[in-house]
N, C-alpha and C positions, 0 to 999 in steps of 0.2 A: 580499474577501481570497481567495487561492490557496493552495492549499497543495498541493506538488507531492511523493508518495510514491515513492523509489527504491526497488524491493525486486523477489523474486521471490516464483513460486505453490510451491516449496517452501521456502521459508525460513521454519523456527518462528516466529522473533520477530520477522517480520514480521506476522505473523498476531496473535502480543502485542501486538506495537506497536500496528497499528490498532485492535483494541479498546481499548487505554489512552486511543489519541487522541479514540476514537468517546466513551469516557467524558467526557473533559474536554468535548466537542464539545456533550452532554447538560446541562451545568449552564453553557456559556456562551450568554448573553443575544443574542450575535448567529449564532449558529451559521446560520440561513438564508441568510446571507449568504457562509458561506465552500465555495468551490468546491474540493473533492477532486479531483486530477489525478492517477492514477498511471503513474511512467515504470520503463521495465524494465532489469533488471541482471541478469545470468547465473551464477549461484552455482558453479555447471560448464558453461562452455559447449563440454568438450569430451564430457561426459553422452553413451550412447549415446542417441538420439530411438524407440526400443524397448526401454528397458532392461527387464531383468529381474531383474535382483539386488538384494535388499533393502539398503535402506542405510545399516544400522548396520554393515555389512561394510567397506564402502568408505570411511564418514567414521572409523571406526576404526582403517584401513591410512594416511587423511589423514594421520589426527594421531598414528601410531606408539602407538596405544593397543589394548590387546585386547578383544573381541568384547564381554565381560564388564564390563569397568570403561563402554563405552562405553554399555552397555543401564543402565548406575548411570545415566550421566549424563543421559539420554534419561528416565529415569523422572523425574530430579528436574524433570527441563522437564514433564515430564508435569503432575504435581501441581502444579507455577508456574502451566501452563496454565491448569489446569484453577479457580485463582484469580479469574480471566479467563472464566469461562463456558465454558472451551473444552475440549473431550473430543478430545485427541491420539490419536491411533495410531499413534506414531511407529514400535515396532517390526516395522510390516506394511508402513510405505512403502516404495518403487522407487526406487531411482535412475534415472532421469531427465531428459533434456534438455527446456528451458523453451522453446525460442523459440518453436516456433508456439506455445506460450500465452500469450506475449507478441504473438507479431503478431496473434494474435484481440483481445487488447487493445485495441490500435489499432484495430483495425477497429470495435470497439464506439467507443470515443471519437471515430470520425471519422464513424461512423452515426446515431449515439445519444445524445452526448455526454457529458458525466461522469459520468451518473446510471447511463448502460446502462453503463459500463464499470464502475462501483462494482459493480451487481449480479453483473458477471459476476467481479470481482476479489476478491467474497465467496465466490463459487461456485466457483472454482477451488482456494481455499485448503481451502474445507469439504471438496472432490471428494480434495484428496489427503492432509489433515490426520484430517479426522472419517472418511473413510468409504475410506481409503488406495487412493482407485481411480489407475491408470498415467494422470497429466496428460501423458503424453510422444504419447498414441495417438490416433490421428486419432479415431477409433469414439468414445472416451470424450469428450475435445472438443468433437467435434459436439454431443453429446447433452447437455453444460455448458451449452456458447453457446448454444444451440438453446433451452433450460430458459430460461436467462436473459434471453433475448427478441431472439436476434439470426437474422435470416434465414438459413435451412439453408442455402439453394443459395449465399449469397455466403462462408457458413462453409466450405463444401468447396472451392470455388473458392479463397479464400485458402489453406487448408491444401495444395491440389493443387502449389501453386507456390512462388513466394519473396515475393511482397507484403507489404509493409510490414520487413520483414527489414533495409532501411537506414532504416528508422525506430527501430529497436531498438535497431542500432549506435549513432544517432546519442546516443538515451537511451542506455546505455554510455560513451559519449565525454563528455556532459555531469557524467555522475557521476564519472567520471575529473578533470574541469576543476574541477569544486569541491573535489577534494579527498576522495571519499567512497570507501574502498576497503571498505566492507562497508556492509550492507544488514538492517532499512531505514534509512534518510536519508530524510529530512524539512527540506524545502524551504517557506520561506513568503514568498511577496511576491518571491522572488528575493535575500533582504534575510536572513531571518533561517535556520541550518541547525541541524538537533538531527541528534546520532548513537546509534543504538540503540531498544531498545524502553523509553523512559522512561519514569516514571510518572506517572500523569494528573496533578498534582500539576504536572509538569513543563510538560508541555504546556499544564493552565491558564496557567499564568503565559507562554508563549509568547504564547498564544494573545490573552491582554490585553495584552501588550507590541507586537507586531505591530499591533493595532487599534487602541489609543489612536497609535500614529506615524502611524500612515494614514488616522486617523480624528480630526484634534486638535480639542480643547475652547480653547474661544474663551478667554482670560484678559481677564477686565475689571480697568479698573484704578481707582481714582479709588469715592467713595462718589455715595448719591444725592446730585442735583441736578435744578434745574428742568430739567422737558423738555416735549416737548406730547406729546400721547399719541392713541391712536387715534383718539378722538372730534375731535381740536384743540387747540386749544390755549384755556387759559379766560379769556385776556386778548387 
């Protein structure tokens, strides 16, 4: 089973979301079996790629709300998080442009495959949720990816240029074709799509609905009857 995550490295409930899933993931009986894919989506992709402005400012001016009610709402996600295992600092993060940590992404999934790219798609979210460092800067990136077990010199070399950059797009475009204008979406088998950070609860039941379709149990019909069996048959 596949399960393919559309989201970015600053989106909260992207970060909720995957532990909900990571929960459900812990009490289902074939979780080794299912491969985590994450594809990228741009929450700003007109964000400066050095910002500097904290951004409760900016999603505040978003959404025609003031500084004040916006730090209300950021606390309650706080405390939601923090339901979740997870220590926000929402009021110390950047605004910030995503895409090179989307193309280091890639570059872990096309080096390393889903495993190096999970690690480093935990580390990105910790680097600018738990520990509000600027995801947007080359220096802080490096030393992410780099943590997370991806080769230095291929890490600069992708940030020096535009590599993997129409791979991003094209993840954009896909999320665009199913329909998904916010993030995360969750993708399984190509077959089944959830929107939002649902509760593990939810995701169980994805998670057995998707498997038993891909996975069906034989129906016998008809009661016993003579058969011969391993050893032969006794006549």
């Amino acid at each position: 089973m596949r399960i393919e995550i559309w989201s970015d490295v600053v989106c909260p409930w992207c970060y909720v979301g995957k532990r909900r899933l990571e929960k459900a993931l812990g009490g289902f009986e074939h979780a080794e079996d299912v491969e985590i894919v994450y594809r990228s989506f741009e929450l700003d992709p007109t964000a400066p790629r050095h910002g500097h402005e904290l951004s409760t400012g900016v999603i505040a001016r978003k959404y025609g709300r003031s500084e004040d009610e916006m730090r209300d709402m950021q606390q309650q996600l706080i405390e939601l998080a923090a339901q979740d295992g997870l220590d926000f600092k929402l009021f110390e993060t950047l605004h910030t442009n995503t895409v090179d940590a989307h193309r280091l992404l890639h570059l872990a999934l096309e080096t390393g495959g889903a495993a190096l790219q999970r690690e480093l798609k935990e580390a990105l979210l910790a680097a600018y949720f738990t520990h509000a460092r600027n995801v947007g800067d080359h220096d802080v990136l490096t030393e992410v990816a780099v943590a997370a077990g991806l080769d230095e010199a291929r890490v600069r070399e992708v940030l020096a240029g535009e590599e993997y950059a129409s791979a991003v797009e094209a993840d954009v475009a896909q999320a665009r074709a199913y329909g998904a204008t916010g993030v995360p979406f969750f993708v399984v088998d190509r077959k089944y799509g959830v929107s939002g950070a649902q509760p593990a609860a939810v995701f169980s039941q994805l998670l057995d609905q998707a498997w038993a379709e891909s996975h069906p149990v034989l129906q016998t019909v008809g009661g016993d009857a003579e058969a011969c069996g391993p050893d032969g048959c006794a006549i």
